[in-house]
C-alpha positions in Angstrom: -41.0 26.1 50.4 -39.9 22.6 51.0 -40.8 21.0 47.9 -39.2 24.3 46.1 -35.8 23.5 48.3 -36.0 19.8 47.0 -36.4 20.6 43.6 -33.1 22.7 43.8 -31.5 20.0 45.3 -32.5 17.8 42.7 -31.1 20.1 40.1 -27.6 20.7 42.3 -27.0 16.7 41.6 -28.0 16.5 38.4 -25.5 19.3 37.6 -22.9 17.5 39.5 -23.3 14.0 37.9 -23.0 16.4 34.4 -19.9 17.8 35.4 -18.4 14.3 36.6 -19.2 13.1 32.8 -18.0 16.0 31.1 -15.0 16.6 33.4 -14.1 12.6 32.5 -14.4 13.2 28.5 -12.0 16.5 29.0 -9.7 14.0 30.7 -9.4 11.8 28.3 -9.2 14.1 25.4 -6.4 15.4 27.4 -4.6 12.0 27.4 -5.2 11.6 23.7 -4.7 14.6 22.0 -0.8 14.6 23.3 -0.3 11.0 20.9 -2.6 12.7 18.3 -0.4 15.7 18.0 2.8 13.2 18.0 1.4 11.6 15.3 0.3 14.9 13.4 4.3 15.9 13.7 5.7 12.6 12.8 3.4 12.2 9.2 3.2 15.8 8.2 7.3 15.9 7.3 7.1 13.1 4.8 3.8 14.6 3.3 5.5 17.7 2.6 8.6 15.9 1.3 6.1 13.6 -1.3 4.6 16.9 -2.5 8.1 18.1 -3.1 9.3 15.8 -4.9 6.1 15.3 -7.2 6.4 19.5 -7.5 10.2 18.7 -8.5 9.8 16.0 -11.2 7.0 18.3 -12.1 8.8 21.3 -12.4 11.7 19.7 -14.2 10.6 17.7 -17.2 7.9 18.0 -19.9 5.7 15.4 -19.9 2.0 15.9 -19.7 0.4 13.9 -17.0 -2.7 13.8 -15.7 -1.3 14.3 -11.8 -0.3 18.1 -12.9 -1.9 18.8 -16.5 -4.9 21.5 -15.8 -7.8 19.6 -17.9 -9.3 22.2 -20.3 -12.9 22.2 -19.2 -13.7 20.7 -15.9 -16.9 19.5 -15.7 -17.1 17.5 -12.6 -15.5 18.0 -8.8 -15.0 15.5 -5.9 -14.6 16.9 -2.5 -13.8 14.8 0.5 -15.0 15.8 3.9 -13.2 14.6 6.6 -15.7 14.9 9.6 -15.7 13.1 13.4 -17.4 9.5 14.2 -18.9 11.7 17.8 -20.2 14.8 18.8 -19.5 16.7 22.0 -16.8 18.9 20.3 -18.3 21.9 19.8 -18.4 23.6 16.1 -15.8 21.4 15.0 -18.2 19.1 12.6 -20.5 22.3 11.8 -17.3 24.5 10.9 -15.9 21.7 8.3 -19.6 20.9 7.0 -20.4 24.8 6.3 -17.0 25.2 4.5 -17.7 22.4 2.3 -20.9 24.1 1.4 -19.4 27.2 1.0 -16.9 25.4 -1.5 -19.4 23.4 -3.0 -21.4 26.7 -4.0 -18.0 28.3 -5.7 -18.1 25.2 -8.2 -21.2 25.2 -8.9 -20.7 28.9 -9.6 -18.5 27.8 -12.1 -20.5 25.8 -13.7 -19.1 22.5 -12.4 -21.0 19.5 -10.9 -19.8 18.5 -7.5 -19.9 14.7 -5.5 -19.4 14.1 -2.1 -16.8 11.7 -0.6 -17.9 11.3 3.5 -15.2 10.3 5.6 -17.2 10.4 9.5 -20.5 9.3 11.0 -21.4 13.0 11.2 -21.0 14.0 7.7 -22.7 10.7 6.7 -25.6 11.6 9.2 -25.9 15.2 7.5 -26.2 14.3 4.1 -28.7 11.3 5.3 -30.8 14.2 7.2 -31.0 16.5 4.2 -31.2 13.1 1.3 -28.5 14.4 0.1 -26.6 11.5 -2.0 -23.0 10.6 -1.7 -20.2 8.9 -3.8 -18.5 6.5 -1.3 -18.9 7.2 2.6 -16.0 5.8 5.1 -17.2 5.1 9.1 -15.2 4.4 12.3 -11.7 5.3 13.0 -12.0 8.5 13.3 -10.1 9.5 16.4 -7.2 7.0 15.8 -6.9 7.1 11.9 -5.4 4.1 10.2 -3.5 4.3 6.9 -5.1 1.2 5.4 -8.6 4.1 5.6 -6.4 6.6 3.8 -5.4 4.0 1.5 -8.8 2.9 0.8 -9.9 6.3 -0.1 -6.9 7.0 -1.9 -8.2 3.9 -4.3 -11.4 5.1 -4.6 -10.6 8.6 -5.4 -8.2 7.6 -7.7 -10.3 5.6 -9.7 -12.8 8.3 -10.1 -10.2 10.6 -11.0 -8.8 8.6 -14.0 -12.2 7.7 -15.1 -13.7 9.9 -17.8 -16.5 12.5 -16.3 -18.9 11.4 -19.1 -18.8 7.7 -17.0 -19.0 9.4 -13.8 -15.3 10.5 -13.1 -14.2 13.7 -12.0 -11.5 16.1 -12.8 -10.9 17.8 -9.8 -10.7 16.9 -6.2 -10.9 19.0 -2.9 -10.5 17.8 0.2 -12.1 19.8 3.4 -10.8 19.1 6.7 -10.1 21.0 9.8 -6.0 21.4 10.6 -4.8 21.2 14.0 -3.1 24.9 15.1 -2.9 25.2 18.7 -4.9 23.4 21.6 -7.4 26.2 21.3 -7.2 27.2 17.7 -8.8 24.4 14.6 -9.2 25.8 11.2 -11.1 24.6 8.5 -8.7 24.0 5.4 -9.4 23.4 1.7 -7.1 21.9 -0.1 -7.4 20.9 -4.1 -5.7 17.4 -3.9 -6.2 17.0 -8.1 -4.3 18.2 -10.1 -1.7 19.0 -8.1 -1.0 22.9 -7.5 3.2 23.0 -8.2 3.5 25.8 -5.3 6.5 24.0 -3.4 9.9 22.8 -4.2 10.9 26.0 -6.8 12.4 28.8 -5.2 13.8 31.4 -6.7 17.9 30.8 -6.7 20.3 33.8 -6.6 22.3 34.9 -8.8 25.4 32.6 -7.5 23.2 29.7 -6.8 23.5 26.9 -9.3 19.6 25.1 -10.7 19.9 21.5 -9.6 19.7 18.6 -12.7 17.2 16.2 -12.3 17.8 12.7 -14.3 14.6 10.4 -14.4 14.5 6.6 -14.3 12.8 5.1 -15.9 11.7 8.6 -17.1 9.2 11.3 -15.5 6.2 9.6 -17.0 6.7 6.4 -15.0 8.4 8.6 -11.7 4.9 10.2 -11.6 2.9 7.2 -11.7 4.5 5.6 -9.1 4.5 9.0 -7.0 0.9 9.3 -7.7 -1.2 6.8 -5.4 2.2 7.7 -3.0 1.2 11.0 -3.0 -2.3 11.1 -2.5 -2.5 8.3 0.4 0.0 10.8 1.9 -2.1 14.0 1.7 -4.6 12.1 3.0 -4.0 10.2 5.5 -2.2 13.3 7.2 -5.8 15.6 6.3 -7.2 12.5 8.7 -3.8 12.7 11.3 -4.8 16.7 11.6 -8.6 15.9 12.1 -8.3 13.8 14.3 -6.0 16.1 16.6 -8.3 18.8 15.9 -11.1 16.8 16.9 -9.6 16.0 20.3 -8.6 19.5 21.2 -12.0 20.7 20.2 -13.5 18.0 23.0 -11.5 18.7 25.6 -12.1 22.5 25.1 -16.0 21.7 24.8 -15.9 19.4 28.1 -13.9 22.1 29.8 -16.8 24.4 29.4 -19.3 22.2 30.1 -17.8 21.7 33.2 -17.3 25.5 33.9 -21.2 25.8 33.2 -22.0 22.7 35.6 -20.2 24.9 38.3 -21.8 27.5 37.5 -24.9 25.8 38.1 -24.4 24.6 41.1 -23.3 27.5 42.6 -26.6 29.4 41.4 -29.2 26.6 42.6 -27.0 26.5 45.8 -27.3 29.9 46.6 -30.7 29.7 46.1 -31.7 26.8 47.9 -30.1 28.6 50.5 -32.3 31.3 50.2 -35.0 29.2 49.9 -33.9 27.2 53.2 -33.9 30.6 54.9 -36.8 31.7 54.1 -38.5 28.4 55.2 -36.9 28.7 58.8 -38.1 32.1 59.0 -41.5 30.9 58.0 -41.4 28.3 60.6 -39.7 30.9 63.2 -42.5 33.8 62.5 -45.3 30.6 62.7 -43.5 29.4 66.2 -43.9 33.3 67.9 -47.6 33.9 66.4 -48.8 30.7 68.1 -46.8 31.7 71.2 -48.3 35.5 70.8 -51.7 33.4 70.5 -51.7 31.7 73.5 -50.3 34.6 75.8 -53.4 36.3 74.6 -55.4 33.5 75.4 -54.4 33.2 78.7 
């Protein structure tokens, strides 16, 4: 009985020293997800207003330009996975990594080749496992994105883009990512980045409403080149602003039940090295009165 009572107590510490840890990381994903979230509401304003205007300049002139002309056969697809630098955050990394798949096995279903941008030590670790190859992977940063990342894939997209897919370009690109909903809500969200989808900015005016006149300087040709590395560092670094807020929400919801299981735990192995303390005094009591018992018959 005693070693059995020592090994509970053993186990009681060990799942106190694991809720100390994980009650710490809950803490500080606490203290980070509020500037995360800021962050997330200060960026995704002016992403919205970039696509609106590119929709606009779009919508009203007739140029054909590569950032909104459907190519005729697409032969090649990027996608971009934005995943986390650390674990501990439950099925964050897993629910943006099976999406991708998932999205990876509709192109090919289309008969389209698909390349892999990795943005996170845990995508990159993934396709390492599996020998999977990549295009370009980006590391560190994660939980407090920096634009000069976005920018730099941004470049590197970009250049693939324009390049021809017979040279190893691409003429789509998706980006996977999981977007920030509530503290207990993260959704997985596919977004096609290239070409861009004209879905915002036109609404349908009534009949007293008068269509607004666009005038283009230089003209739209040269509006949408500028716009266009605009645009895309945009989108992106505000796909790696919501992962990053997801990413903390996820930990401290994680930690939190970590630490709910670590009192669990310990109120299980205390209960039962209770019992197990019990039973040793009654062992010992019942030993006491039978060598008592023992000796009055002796005697």
């Amino acid at each position: 009985m005693g070693a059995q009572l020592r090994v509970y107590r053993q186990k009681i510490k060990s799942a106190q020293t694991t809720k100390k840890i994980t009650r710490a990381m809950e803490l500080i994903s606490a203290s980070r997800i509020q500037k995360a979230q800021a962050r997330v509401a200060a960026s995704t304003p002016y992403s919205r207003a970039i696509t609106r205007a590119v929709s606009a300049v779009a919508s009203y002139s007739n140029v054909d330009h590569i950032l909104t002309t459907e190519p005729e056969k697409i032969e090649r697809a990027a996608i971009v996975i934005f995943s986390s630098d650390r674990g501990l955050a439950g099925a964050f990394n897993s629910n943006v990594l099976k999406e991708s798949e998932q999205l990876a096995e509709l192109l090919r279903s289309q008969g389209k080749d698909v390349v892999y941008f990795l943005v996170g030590r845990k995508a990159n670790a993934y396709f390492a496992f599996r020998r999977r190859a990549s295009e370009k992977t980006w590391q560190g940063g994660t939980d407090n994105p920096e634009f000069e990342t976005a920018k730099e894939i941004g470049d590197a997209i970009l250049e693939s883009f324009l390049k021809p897919a017979a040279e190893g370009g691409v003429d789509e690109i998706h980006i996977v990512y999981n977007r920030f909903v509530s503290m207990l809500v993260q959704v997985p969200e596919v977004v096609r980045l290239l070409p861009l989808e004209v879905v915002e900015g036109v609404e349908e005016p009534d009949s007293k409403a008068v269509l607004p006149l666009y005038e283009f300087e230089p003209d739209a040709s040269s509006v949408l080149d500028s716009l266009l590395p605009v645009y895309i560092e945009s989108r992106l670094f505000n796909a790696m602003l919501q992962s990053a807020a997801a990413k903390h929400a996820a930990t401290q919801k994680a930690m939190k039940a970590a630490s709910d299981n670590a009192d669990g735990l310990i109120r299980d192995y205390t209960r039962l090295a209770n019992n197990a303390r019990q039973s040793e005094i009654t062992q010992q009591i019942s030993e006491i009165v039978g060598g008592a018992d023992a000796l009055s018959s002796a005697k």
